[in-house]
N, CA, C and O atoms as a GROMACS GRO file, in nm:
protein
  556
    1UNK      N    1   0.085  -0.117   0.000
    1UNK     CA    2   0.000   0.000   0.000
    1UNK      C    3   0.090   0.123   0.000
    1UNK      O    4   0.184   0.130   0.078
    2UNK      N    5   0.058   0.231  -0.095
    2UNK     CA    6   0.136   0.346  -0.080
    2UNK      C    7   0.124   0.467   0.028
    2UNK      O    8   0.078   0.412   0.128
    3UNK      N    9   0.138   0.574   0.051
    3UNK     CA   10   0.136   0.673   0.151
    3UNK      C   11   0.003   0.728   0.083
    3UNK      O   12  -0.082   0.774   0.158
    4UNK      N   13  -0.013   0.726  -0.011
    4UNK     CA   14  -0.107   0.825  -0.054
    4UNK      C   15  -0.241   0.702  -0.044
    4UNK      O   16  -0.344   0.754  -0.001
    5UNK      N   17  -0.254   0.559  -0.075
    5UNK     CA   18  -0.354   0.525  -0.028
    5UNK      C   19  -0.363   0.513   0.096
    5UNK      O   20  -0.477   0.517   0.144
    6UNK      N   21  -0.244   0.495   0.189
    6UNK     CA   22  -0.316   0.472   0.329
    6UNK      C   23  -0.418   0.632   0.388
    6UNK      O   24  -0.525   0.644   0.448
    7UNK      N   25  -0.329   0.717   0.341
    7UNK     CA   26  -0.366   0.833   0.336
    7UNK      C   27  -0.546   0.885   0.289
    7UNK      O   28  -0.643   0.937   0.344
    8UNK      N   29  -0.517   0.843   0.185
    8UNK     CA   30  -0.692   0.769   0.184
    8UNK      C   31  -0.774   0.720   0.265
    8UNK      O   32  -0.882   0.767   0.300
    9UNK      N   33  -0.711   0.595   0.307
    9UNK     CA   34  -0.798   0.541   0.408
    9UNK      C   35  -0.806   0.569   0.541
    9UNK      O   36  -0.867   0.490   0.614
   10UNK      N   37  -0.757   0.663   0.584
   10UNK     CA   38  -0.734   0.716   0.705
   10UNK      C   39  -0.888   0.844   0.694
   10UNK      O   40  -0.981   0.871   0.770
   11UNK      N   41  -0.842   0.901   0.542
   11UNK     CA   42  -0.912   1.013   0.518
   11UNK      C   43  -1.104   0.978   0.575
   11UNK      O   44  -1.186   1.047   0.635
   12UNK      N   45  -1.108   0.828   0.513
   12UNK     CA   46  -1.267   0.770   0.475
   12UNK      C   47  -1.282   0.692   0.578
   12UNK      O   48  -1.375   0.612   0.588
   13UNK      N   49  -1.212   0.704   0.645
   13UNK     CA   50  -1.236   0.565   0.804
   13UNK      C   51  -1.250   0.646   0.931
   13UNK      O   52  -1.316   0.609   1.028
   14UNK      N   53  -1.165   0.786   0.920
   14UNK     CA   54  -1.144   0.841   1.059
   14UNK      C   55  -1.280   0.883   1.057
   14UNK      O   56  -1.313   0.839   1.168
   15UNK      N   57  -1.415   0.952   0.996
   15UNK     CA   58  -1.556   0.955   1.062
   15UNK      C   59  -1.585   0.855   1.107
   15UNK      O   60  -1.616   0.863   1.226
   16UNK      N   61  -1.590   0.749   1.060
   16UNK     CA   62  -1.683   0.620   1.185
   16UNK      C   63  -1.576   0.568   1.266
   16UNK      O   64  -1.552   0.448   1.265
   17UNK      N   65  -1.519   0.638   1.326
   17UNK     CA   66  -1.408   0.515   1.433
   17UNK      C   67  -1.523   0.550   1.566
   17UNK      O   68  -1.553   0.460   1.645
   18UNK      N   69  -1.568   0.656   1.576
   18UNK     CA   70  -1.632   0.714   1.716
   18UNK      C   71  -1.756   0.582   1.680
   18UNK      O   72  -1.724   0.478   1.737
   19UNK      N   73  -1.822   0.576   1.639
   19UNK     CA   74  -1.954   0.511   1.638
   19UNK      C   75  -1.876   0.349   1.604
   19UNK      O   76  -1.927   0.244   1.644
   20UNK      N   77  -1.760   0.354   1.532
   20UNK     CA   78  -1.727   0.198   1.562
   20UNK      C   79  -1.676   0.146   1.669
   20UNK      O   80  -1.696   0.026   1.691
   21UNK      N   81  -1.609   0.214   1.748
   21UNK     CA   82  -1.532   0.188   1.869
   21UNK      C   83  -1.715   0.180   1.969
   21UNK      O   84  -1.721   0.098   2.060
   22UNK      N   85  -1.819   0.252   1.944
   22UNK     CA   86  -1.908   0.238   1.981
   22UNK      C   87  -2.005   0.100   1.981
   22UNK      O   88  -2.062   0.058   2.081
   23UNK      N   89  -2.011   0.056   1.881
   23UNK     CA   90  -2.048  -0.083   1.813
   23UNK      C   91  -1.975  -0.179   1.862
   23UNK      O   92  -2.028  -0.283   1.902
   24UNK      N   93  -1.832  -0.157   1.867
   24UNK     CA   94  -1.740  -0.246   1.945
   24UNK      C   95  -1.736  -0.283   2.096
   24UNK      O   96  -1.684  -0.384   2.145
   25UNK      N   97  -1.790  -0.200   2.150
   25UNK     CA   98  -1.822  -0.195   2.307
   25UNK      C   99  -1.993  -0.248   2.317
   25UNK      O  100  -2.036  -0.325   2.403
   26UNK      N  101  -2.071  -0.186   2.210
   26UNK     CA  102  -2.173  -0.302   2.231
   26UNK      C  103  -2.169  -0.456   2.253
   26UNK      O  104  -2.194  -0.540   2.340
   27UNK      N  105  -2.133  -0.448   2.148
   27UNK     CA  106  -2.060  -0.641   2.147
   27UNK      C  107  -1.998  -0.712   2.256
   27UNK      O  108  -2.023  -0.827   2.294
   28UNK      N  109  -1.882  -0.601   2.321
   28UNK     CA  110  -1.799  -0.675   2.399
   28UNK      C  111  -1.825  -0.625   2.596
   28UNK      O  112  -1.784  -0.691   2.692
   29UNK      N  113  -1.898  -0.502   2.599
   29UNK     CA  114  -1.909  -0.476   2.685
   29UNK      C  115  -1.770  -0.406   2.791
   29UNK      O  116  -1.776  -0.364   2.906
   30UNK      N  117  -1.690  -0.413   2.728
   30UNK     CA  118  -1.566  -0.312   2.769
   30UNK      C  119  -1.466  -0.231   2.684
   30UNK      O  120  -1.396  -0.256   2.585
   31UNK      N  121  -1.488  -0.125   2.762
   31UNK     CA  122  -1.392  -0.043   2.664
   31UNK      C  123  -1.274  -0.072   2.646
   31UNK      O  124  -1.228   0.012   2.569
   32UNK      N  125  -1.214  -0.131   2.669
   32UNK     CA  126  -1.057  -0.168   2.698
   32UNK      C  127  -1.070  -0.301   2.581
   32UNK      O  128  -0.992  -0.303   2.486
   33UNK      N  129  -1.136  -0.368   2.593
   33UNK     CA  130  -1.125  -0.430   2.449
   33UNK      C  131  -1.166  -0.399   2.395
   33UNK      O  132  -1.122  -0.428   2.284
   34UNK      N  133  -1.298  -0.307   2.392
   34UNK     CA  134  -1.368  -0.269   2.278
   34UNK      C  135  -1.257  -0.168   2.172
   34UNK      O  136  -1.258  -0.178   2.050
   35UNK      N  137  -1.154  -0.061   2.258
   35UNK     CA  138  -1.082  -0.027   2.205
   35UNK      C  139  -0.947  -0.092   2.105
   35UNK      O  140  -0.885  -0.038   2.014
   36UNK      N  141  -0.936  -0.242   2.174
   36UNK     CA  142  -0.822  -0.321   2.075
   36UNK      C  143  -0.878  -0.430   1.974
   36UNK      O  144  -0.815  -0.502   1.896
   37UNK      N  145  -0.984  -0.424   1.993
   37UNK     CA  146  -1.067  -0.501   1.905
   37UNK      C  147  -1.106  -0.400   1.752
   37UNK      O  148  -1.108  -0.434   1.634
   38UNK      N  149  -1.132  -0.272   1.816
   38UNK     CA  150  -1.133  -0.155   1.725
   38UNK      C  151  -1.027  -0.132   1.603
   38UNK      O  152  -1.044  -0.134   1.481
   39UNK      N  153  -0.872  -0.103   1.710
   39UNK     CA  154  -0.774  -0.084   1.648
   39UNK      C  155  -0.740  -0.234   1.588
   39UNK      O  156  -0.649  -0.219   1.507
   40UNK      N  157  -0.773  -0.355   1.594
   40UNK     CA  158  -0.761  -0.496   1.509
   40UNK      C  159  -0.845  -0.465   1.411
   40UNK      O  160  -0.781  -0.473   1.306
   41UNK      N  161  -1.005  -0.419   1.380
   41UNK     CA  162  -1.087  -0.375   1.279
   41UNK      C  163  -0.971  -0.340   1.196
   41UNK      O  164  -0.918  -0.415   1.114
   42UNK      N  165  -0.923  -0.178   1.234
   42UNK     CA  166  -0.920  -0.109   1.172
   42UNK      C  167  -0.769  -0.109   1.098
   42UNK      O  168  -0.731  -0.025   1.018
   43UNK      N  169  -0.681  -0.246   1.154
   43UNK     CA  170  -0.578  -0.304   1.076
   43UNK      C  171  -0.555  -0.377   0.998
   43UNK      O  172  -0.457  -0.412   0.933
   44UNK      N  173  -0.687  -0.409   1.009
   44UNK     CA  174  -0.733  -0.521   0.868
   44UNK      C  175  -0.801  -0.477   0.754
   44UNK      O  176  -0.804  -0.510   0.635
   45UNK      N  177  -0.863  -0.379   0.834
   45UNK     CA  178  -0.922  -0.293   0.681
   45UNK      C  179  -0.785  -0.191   0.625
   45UNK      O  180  -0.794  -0.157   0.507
   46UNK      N  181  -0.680  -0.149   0.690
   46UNK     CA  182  -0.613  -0.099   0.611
   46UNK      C  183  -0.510  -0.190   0.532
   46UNK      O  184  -0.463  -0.149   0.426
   47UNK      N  185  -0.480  -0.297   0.577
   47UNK     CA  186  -0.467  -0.399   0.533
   47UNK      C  187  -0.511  -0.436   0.380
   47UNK      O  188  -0.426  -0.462   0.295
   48UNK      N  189  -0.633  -0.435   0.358
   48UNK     CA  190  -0.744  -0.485   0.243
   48UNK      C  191  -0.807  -0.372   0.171
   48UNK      O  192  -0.890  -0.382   0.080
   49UNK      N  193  -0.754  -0.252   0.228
   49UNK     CA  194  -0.818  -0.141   0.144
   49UNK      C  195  -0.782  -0.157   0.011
   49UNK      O  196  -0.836  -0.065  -0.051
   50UNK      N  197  -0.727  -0.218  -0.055
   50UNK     CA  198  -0.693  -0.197  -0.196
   50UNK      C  199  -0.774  -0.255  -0.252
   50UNK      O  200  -0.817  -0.216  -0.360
   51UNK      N  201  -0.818  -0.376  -0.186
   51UNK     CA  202  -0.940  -0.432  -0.242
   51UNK      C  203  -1.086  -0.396  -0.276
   51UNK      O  204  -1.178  -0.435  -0.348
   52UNK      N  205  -1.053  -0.287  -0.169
   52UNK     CA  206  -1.168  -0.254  -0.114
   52UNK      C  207  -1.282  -0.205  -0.263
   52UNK      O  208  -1.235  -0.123  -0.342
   53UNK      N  209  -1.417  -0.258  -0.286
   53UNK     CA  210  -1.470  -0.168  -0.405
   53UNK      C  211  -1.595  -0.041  -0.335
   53UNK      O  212  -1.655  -0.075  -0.233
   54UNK      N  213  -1.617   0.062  -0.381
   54UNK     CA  214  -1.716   0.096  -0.369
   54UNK      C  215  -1.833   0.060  -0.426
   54UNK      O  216  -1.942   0.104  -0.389
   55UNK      N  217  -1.814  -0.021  -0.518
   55UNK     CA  218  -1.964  -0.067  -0.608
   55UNK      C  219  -2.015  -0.181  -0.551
   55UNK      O  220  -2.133  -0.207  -0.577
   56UNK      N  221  -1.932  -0.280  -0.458
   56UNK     CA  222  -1.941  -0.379  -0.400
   56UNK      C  223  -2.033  -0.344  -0.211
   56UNK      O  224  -2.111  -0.421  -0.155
   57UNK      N  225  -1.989  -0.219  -0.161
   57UNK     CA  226  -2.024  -0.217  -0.023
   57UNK      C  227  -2.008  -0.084   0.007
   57UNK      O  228  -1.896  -0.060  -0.039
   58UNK      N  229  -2.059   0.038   0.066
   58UNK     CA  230  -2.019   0.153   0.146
   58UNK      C  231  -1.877   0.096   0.221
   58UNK      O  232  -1.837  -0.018   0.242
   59UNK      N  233  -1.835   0.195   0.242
   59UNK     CA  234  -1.731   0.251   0.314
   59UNK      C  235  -1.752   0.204   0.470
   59UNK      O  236  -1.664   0.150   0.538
   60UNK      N  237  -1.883   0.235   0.515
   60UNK     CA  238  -1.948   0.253   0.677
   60UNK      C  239  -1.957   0.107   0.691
   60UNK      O  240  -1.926   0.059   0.800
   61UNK      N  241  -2.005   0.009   0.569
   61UNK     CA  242  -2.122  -0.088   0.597
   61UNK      C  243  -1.963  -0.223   0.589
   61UNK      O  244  -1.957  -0.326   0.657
   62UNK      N  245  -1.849  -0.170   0.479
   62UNK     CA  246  -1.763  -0.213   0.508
   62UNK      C  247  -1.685  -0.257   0.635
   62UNK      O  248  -1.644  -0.364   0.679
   63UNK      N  249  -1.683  -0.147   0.668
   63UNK     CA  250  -1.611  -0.092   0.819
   63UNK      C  251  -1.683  -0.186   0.977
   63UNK      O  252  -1.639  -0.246   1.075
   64UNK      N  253  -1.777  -0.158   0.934
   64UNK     CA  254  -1.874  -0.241   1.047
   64UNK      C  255  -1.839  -0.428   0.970
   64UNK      O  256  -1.724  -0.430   0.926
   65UNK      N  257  -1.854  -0.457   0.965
   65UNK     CA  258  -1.863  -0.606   0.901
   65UNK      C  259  -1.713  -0.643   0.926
   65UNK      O  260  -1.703  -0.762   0.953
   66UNK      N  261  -1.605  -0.583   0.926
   66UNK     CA  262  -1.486  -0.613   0.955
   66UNK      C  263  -1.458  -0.621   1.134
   66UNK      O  264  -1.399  -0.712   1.193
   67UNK      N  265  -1.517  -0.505   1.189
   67UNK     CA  266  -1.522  -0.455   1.325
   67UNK      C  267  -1.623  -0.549   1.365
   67UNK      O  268  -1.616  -0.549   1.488
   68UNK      N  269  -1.726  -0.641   1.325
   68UNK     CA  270  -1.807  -0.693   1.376
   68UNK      C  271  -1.732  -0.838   1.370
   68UNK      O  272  -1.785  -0.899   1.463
   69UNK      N  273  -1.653  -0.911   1.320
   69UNK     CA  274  -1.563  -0.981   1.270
   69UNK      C  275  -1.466  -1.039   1.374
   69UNK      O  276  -1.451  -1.154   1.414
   70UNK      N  277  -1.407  -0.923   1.406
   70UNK     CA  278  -1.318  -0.911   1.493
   70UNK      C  279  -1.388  -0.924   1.655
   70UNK      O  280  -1.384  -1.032   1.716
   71UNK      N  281  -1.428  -0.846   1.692
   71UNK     CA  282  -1.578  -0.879   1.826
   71UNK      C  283  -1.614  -1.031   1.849
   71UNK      O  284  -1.625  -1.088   1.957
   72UNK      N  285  -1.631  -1.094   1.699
   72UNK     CA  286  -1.710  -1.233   1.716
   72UNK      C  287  -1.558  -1.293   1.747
   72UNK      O  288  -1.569  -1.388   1.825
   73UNK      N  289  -1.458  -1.276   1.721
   73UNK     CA  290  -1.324  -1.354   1.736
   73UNK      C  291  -1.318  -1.342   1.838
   73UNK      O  292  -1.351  -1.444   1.899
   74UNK      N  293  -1.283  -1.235   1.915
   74UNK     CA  294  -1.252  -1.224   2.049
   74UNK      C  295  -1.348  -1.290   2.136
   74UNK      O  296  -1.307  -1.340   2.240
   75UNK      N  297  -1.494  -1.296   2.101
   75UNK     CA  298  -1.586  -1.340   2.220
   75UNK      C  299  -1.587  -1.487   2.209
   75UNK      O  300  -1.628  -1.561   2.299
   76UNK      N  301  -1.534  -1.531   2.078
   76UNK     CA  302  -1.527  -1.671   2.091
   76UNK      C  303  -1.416  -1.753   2.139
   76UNK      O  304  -1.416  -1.876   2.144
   77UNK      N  305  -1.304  -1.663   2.180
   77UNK     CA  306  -1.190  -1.683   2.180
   77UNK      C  307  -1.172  -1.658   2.348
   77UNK      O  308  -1.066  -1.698   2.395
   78UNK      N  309  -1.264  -1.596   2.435
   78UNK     CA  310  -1.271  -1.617   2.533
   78UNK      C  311  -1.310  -1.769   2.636
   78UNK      O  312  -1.394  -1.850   2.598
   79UNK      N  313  -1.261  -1.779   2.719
   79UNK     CA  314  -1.289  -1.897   2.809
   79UNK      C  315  -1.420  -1.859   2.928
   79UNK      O  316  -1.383  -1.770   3.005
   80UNK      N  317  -1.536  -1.901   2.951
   80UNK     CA  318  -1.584  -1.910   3.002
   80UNK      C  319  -1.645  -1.980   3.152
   80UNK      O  320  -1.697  -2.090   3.134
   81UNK      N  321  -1.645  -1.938   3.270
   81UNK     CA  322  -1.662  -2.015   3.353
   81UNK      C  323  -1.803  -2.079   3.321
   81UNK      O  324  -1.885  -2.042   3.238
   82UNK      N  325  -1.812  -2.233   3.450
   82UNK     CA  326  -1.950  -2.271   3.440
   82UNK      C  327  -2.014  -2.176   3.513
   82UNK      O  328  -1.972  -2.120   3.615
   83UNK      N  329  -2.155  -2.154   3.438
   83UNK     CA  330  -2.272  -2.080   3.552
   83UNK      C  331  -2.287  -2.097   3.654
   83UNK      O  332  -2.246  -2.211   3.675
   84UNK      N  333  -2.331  -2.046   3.764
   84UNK     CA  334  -2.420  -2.078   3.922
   84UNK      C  335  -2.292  -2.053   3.990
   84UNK      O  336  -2.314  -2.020   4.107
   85UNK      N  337  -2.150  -2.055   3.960
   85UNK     CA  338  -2.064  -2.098   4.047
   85UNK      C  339  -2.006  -1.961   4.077
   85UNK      O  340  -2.005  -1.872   3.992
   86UNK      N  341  -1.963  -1.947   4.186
   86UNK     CA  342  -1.950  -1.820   4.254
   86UNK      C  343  -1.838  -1.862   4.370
   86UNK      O  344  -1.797  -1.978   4.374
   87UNK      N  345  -1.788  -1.756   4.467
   87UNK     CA  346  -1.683  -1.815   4.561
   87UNK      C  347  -1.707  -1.905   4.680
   87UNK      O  348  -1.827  -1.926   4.668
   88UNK      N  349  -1.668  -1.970   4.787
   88UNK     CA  350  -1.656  -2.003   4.878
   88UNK      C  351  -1.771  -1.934   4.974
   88UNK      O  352  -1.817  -1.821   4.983
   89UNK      N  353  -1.794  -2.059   5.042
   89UNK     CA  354  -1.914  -1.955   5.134
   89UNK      C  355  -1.914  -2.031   5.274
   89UNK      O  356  -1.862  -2.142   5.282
   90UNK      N  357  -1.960  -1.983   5.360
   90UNK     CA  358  -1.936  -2.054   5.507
   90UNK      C  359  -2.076  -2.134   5.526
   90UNK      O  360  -2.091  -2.240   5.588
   91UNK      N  361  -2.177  -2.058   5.457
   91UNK     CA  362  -2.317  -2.161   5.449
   91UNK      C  363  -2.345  -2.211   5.360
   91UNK      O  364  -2.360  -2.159   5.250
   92UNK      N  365  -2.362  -2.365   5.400
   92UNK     CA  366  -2.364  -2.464   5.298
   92UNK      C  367  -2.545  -2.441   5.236
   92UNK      O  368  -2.578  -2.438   5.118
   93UNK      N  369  -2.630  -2.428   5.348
   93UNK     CA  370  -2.752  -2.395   5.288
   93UNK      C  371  -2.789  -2.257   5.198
   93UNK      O  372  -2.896  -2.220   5.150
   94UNK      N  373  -2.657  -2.197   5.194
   94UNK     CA  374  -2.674  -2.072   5.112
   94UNK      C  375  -2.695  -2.132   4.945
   94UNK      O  376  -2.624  -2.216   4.888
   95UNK      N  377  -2.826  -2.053   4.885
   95UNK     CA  378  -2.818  -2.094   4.771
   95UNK      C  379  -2.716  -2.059   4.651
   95UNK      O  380  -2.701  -1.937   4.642
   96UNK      N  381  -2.645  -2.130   4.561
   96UNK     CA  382  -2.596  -2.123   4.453
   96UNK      C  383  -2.585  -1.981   4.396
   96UNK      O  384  -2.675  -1.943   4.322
   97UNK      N  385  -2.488  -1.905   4.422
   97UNK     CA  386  -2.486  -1.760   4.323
   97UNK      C  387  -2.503  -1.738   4.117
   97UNK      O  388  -2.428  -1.752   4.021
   98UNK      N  389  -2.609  -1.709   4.134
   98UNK     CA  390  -2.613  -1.675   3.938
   98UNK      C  391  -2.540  -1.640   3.885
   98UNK      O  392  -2.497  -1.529   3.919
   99UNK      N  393  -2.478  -1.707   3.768
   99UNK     CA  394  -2.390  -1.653   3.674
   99UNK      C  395  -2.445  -1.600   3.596
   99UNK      O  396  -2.367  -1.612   3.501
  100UNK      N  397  -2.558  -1.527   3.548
  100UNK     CA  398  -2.581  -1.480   3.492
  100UNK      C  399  -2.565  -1.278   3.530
  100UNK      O  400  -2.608  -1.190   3.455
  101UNK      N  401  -2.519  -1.265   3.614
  101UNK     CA  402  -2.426  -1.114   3.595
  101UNK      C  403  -2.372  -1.083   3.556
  101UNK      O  404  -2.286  -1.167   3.530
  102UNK      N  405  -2.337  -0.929   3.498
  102UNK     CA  406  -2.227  -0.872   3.414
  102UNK      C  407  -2.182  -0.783   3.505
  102UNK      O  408  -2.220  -0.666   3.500
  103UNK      N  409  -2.090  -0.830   3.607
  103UNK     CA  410  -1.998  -0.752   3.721
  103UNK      C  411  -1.877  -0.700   3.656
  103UNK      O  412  -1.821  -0.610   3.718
  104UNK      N  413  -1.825  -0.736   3.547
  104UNK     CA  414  -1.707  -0.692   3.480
  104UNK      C  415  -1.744  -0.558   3.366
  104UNK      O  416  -1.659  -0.515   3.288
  105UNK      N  417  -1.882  -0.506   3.372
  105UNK     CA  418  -1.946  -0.452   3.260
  105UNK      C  419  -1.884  -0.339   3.319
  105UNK      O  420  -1.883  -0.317   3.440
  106UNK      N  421  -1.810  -0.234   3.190
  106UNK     CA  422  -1.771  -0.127   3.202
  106UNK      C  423  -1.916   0.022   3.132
  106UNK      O  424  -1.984   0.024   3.029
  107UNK      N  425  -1.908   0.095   3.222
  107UNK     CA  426  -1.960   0.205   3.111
  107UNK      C  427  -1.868   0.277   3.003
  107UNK      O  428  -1.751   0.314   3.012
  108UNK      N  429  -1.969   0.287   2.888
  108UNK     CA  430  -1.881   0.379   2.784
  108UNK      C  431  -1.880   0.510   2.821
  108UNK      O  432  -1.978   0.579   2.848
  109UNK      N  433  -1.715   0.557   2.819
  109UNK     CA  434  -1.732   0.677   2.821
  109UNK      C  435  -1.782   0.856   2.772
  109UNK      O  436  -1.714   0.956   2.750
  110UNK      N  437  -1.918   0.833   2.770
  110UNK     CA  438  -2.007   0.932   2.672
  110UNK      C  439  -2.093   1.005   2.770
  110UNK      O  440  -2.168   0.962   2.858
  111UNK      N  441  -2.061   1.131   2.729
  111UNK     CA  442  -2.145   1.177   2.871
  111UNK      C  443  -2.293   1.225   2.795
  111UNK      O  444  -2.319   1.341   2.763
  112UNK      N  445  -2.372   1.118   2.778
  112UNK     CA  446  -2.510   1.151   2.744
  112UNK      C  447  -2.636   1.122   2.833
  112UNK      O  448  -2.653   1.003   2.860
  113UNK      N  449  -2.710   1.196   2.875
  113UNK     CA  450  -2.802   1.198   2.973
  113UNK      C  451  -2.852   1.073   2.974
  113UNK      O  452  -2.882   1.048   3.090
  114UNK      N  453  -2.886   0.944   2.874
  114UNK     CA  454  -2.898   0.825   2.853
  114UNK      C  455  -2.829   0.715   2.885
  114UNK      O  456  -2.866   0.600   2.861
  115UNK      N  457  -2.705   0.753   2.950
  115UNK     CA  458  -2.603   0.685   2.967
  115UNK      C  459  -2.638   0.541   3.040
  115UNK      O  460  -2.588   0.436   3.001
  116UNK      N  461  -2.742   0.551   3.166
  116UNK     CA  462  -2.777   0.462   3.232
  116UNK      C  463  -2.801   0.354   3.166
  116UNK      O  464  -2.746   0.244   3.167
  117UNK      N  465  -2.930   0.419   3.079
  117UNK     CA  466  -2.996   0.307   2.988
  117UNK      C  467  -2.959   0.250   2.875
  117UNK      O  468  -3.029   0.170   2.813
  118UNK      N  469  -2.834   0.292   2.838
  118UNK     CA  470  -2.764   0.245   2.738
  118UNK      C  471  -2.676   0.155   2.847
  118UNK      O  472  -2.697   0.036   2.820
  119UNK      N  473  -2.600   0.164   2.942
  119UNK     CA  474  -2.532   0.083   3.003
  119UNK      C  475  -2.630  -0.062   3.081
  119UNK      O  476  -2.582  -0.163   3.134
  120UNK      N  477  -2.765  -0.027   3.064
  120UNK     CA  478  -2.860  -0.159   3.086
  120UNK      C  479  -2.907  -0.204   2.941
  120UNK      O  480  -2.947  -0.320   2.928
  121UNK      N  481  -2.904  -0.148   2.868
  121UNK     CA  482  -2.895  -0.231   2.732
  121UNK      C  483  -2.786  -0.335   2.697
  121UNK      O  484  -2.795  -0.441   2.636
  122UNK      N  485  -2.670  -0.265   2.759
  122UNK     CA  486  -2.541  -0.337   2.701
  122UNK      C  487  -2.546  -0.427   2.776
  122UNK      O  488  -2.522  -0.540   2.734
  123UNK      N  489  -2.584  -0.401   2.934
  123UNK     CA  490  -2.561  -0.536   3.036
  123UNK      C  491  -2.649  -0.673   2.980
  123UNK      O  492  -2.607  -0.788   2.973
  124UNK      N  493  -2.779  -0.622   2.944
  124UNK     CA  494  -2.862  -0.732   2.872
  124UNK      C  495  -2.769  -0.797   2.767
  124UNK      O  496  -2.725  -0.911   2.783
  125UNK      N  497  -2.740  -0.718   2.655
  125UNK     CA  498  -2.671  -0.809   2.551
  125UNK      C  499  -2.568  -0.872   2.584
  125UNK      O  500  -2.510  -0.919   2.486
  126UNK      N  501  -2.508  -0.898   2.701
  126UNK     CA  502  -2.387  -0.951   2.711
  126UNK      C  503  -2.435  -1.098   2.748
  126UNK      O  504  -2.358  -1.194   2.761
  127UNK      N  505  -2.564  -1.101   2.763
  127UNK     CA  506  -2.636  -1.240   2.842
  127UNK      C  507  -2.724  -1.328   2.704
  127UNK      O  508  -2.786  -1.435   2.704
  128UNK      N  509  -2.702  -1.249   2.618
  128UNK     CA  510  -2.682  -1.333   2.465
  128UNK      C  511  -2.603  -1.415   2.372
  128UNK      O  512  -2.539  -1.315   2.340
  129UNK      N  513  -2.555  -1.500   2.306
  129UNK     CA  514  -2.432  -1.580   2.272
  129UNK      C  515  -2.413  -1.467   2.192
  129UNK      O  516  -2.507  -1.400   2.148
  130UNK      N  517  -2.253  -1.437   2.165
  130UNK     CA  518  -2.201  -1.373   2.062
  130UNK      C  519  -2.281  -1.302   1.922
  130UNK      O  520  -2.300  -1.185   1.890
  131UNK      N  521  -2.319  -1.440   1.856
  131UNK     CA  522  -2.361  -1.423   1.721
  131UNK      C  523  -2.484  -1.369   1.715
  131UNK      O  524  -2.511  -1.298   1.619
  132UNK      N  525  -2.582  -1.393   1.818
  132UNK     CA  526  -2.725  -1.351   1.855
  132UNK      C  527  -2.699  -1.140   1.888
  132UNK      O  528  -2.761  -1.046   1.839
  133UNK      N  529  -2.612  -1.140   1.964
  133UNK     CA  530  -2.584  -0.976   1.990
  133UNK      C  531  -2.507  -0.938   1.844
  133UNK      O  532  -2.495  -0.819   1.812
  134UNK      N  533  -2.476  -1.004   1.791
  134UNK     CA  534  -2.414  -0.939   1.669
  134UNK      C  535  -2.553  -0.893   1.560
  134UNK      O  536  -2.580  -0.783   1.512
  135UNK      N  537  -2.604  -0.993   1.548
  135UNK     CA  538  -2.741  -0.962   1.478
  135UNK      C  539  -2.838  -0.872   1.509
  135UNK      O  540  -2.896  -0.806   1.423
  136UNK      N  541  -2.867  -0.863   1.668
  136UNK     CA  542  -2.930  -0.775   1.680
  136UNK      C  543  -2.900  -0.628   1.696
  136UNK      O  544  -2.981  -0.535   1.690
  137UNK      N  545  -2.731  -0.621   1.724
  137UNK     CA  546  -2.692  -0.456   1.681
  137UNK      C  547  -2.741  -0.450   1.552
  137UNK      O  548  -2.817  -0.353   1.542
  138UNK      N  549  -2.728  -0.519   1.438
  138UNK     CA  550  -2.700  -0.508   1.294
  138UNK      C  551  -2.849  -0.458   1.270
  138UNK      O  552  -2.870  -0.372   1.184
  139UNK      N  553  -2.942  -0.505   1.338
  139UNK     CA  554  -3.077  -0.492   1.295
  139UNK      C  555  -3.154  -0.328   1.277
  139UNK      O  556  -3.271  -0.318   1.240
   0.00000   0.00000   0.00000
């Protein structure tokens, strides 16, 4: 790739990084990967920009499908504990703790009066398999 195409693609990618790095934290529920999962998107599309056609896909719709790509790698590529199981407890009649919480769920940093309810949206989708939250951002 030359200076003048990366230069390009820097030009046509830097508007959606805010709303992709956004999309990316839907998926994954933290900013901290959502941010290296982002910058993996966005090394593969500069990567393949030469390929890239406009008659074939937008620019945006491109961009997302690569970034959505990358999200499904990482979430599959994670190890999962079994459910119910939780730490040590001194009562044996204490019931079983739910794994179904998102205690590791970060908020995005956006200071929009909605913030709450976007951070209970995201907590929900994280209690979806991968491919199921991928579809329904897309929708």
């Amino acid at each position: 790739m030359t200076a003048s195409t990366g230069g390009d693609f820097e030009r046509r990618s830097d508007p959606y990084r805010h709303e992709l790095m956004a999309h990316c934290y839907r998926l994954l529920g933290s900013t901290h990967e959502a941010e290296t999962q982002l910058w993996t998107a966005l090394h593969r599309a500069w990567h393949a920009y030469a390929r890239f056609d406009d008659r074939r896909a937008a620019m945006r719709t491109w961009l997302y499908g690569i970034a959505t790509t990358a999200c499904l790698q990482s979430l599959t590529a994670r190890r999962y504990l079994p459910s119910g199981l939780g730490g040590p407890s001194d009562d044996p009649d204490r019931p079983p703790v739910r794994g179904d919480d998102v205690r590791w769920l970060q908020p995005f940093p956006d200071a929009t009066p909605r913030g709450d309810l976007r951070l209970a949206f995201v907590a929900a989708l994280q209690l979806l398999p991968p491919h199921q939250r991928a579809v329904l951002l897309a929708a």
